[in-house]
C-alpha positions in Angstrom: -19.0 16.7 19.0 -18.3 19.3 16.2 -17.7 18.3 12.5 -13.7 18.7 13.0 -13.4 16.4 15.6 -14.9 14.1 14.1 -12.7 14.4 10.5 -9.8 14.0 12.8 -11.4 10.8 14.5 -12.3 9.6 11.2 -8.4 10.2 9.6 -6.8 9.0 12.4 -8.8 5.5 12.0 -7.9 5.6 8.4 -4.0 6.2 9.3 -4.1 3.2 12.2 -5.4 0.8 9.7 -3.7 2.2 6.5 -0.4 1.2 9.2 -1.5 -1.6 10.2 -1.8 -2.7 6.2 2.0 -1.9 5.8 3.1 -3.8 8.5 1.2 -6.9 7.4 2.5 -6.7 4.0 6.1 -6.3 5.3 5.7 -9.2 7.6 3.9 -11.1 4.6 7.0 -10.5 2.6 9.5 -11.6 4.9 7.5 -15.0 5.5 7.5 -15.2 1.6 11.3 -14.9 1.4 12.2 -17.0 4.4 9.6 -19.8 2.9 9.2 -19.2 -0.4 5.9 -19.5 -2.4 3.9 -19.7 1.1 2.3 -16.6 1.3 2.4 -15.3 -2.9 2.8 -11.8 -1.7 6.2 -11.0 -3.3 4.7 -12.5 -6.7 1.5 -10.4 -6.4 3.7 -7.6 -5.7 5.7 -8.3 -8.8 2.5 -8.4 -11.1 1.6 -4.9 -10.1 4.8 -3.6 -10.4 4.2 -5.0 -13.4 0.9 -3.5 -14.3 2.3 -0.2 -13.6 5.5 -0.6 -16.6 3.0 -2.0 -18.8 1.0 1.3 -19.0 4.0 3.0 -19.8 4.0 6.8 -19.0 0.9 7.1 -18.0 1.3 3.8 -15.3 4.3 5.6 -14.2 2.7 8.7 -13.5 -0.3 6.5 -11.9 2.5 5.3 -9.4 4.0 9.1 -8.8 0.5 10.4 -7.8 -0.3 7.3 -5.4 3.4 7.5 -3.8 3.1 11.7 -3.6 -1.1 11.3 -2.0 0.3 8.7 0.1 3.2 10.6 1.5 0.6 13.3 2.6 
């Protein structure tokens, strides 16, 4: 096995569970809104929304990089 196939093992491992992550999260959310204050997750999600408008400028380019790197 050469050094490439194994990068693209390796990312496409990272992409599966990077997925998988998303989906949880949505589901999480959907529990938290159809039962509210079950799961947390929409309140966690508020506090680092938060975060981010508390650093000002420099949260909200903090957010731009981790959306643009996460579109890649």
């Amino acid at each position: 096995m050469n050094i490439r196939g194994t990068i693209d093992t390796i990312t496409g491992m990272v992409g599966s569970v990077t997925d998988f992550g998303l989906k949880l999260i949505v589901a999480l959310v959907v529990v938290d809104v159809i039962y509210p204050g079950t799961t947390g997750t929409v309140a966690n999600l508020g506090a680092i929304a938060g975060q981010f408008g508390d650093h000002g400028m420099a949260g909200l380019i903090a957010l731009f990089l981790f959306a643009t790197l996460y579109k890649k």
